[in-house]
N, C-alpha and C positions, 0 to 999 in steps of 0.2 A: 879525457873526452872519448877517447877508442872501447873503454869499458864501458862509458856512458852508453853509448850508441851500440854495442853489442849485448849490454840488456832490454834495450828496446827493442831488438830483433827478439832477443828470447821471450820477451813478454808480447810479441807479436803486437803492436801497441794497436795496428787496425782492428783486429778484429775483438780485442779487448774491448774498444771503443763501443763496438756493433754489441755484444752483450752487457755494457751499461745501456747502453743507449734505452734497448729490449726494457732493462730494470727500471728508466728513468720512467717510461710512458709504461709500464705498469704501475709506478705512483700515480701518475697523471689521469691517465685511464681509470683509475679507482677516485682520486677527489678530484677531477674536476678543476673547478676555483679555488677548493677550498684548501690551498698549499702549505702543510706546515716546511716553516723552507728548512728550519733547521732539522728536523725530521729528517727531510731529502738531501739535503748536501751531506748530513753523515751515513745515509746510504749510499751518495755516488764515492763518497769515497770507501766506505766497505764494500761495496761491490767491486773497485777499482782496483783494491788490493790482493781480493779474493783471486777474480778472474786473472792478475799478474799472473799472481804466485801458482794458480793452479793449471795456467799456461805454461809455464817454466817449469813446473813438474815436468808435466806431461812432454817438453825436448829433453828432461833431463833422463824420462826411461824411455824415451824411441831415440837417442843420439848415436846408437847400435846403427838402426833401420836408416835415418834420416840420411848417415855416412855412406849407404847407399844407393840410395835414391838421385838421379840427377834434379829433380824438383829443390830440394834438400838440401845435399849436400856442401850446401855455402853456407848453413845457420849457426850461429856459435861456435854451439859443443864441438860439434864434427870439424870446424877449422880451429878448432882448439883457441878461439880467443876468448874463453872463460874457461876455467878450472871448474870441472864439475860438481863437486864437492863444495865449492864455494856459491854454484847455482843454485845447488840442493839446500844449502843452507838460505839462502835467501830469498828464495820462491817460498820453503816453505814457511817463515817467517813473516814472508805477506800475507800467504791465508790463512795464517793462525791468528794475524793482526783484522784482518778483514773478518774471518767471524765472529772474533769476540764483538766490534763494534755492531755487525748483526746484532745479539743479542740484545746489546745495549738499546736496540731500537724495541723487541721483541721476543719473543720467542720464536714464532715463526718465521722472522726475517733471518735469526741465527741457523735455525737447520735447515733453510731452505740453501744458505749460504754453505752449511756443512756437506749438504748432503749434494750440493750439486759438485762439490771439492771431492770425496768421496765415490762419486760415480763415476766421475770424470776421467779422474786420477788413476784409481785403482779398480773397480769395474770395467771400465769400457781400454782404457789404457794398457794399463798392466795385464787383464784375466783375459778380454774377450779378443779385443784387436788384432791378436795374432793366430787366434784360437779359430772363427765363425766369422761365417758372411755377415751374419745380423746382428755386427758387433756395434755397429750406429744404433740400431734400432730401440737397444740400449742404451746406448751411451748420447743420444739425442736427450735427455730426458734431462741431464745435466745443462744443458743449454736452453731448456725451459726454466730454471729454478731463479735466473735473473730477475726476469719477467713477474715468476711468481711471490718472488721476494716481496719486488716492488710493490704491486697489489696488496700484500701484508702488511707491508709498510707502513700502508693505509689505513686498512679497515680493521688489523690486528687479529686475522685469524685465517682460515684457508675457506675458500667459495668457490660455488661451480664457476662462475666467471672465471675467476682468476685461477683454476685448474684448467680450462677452455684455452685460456691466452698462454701457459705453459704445452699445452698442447698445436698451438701453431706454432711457435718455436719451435717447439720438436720436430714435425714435422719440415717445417720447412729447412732443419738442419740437415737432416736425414736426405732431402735430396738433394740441398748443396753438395752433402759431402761425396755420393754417388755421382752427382754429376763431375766434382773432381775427377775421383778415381777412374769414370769415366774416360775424361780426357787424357789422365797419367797411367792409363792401364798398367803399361810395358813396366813403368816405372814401380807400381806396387806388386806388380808381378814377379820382379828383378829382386825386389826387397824381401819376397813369402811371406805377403802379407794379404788373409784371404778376404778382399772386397769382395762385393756383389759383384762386377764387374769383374773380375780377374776368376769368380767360380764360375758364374752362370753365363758371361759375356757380355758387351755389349750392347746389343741390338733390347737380349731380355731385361737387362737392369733398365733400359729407356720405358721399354714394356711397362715392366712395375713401376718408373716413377710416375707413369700416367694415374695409377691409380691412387700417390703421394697425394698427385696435383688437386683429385678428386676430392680426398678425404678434406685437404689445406681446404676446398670450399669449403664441404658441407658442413667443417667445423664453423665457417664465416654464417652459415645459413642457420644452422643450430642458435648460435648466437643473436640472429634476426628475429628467430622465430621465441626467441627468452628476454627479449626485447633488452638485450645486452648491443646490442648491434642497428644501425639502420640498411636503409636501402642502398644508400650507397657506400660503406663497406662491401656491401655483398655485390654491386656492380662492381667497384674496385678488384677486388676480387676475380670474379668472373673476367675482367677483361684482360687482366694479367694470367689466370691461367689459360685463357684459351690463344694468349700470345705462344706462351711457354710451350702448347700443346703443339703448335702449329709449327714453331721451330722443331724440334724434336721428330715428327714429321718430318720436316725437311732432311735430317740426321737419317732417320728410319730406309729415304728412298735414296740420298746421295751415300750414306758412309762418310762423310762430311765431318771431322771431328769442331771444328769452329762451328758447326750450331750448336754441340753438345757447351763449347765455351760462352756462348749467346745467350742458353737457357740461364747456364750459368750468372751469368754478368747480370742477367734480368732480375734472377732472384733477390738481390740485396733492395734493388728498388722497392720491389714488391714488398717484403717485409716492409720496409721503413714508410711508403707510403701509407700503407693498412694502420700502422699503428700510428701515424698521425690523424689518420682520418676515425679512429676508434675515439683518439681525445678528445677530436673539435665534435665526435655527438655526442658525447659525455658534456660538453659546454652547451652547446645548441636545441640538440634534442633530447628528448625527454625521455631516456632511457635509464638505466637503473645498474 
């Protein structure tokens, strides 16, 4: 059971969840009613396995950095309750398991799957992460490919749409992740690891995500205006960034680091709101 439970730490099982979840309502978002279920259940579980196993990579080559970090330094690798060697092998046995059943669905369901393993892993991981501030900004792109799987899923091929919905992902990863590192400066500071935060500071990484928060609309309004979207996604939208905006704000004039956690905590809502309400006007209204 101790093994049990220390590969659910290594496969982070939350946030695993939050990128199915991203891949289910890119199915959904693309048909609507019209569900092949078995279609989608062998996509939640190729996504399932994928995002494990490419989770478990990724502690198995930051378990260096992680053993630094006070954030960290309780996960697995670094308290030694799994043998490395033995993660590496079964992380990446999930995403070799999880793309091929991609395929099985598609072609572009399989290298959407690939290439978000790929970026993730070895792009943004391994090359850039230790390397560059704008090593999210890359490695966000990996955390759209769920999303845009799912969509593929679907319609079996790649669409602006479903390029659109890979792009709020991205997005909205990218300031998750700075709002992290926000709050854990010290901590990826302590580790040499060059966030935005930890090169440019604080105050300016809050700066630039104002213009994140910006872009997350106008991709919702883009989408309005290609009748991918209704009005209220795009109120949706609007009312959560200009919460987000206003916290941050708050951050800006206190030094406050609990609003930086605030924006934070806000963001999951936001995502998973939006994309149930991108479903129910794909049901309702007449959008395309």
């Amino acid at each position: 059971m101790s093994k049990i439970k220390a590969y659910c730490e290594l496969f982070k099982l939350k946030q695993t969840a939050l990128l199915v979840y991203s891949g289910i309502f890119g199915y959904l978002i693309a048909a609507g009613l019209g569900i092949d279920w078995k279609t989608l259940c062998i996509f939640i579980v190729a996504s399932f396995l994928s995002v494990s196993g490419t989770t478990g990579l990724n502690m198995y080559y930051d378990r260096d950095i992680d053993a630094i970090m006070f954030r960290t330094r309780t996960r697995p690798l670094p308290m030694g309750k799994l043998d490395p060697d033995e993660a590496f092998a079964v992380s990446m046995t999930l995403t070799i398991m999880g793309i091929a059943l991609g395929f099985l669905i598609n072609y572009w369901v399989g290298l959407s799957i690939l290439l978000g393993f790929l970026i993730d892993v070895y792009v943004y991981t391994v090359f850039l992460k230790r390397r560059t501030p704008l090593n999210i900004v890359i490695g966000a792109i990996a955390g759209g490919m769920p999303i845009f799987g799912g969509y593929a899923a679907y319609v079996g091929y790649p669409t602006l749409k479903g390029i659109l919905l890979l792009l709020i992902i991205a997005i909205w990863a990218i300031l998750h992740i700075w709002f992290i590192a926000t709050y854990y400066v010290e901590d990826y500071a302590r580790a040499g690891i060059p966030m935005l935060p930890v090169v440019v500071g604080e105050e300016k990484t809050v700066k630039i995500s104002f213009l994140g928060l910006i872009i997350l609309f106008l991709i919702i309004l883009i989408m309005k205006m290609m009748n991918y979207a209704t009005i209220y996604s795009l109120a949706l939208s609007g009312i959560f960034t200009i919460f987000i905006c206003i916290v941050l704000i708050k951050y800006l004039r206190t030094n406050n680091r609990e609003f930086i956690r605030r924006a934070y905590k806000v963001l999951n809502p936001y995502l998973g709101f939006l994309l149930i309400a991108l479903f129910l006007e794909k049901i309702f209204a007449n959008i395309i």
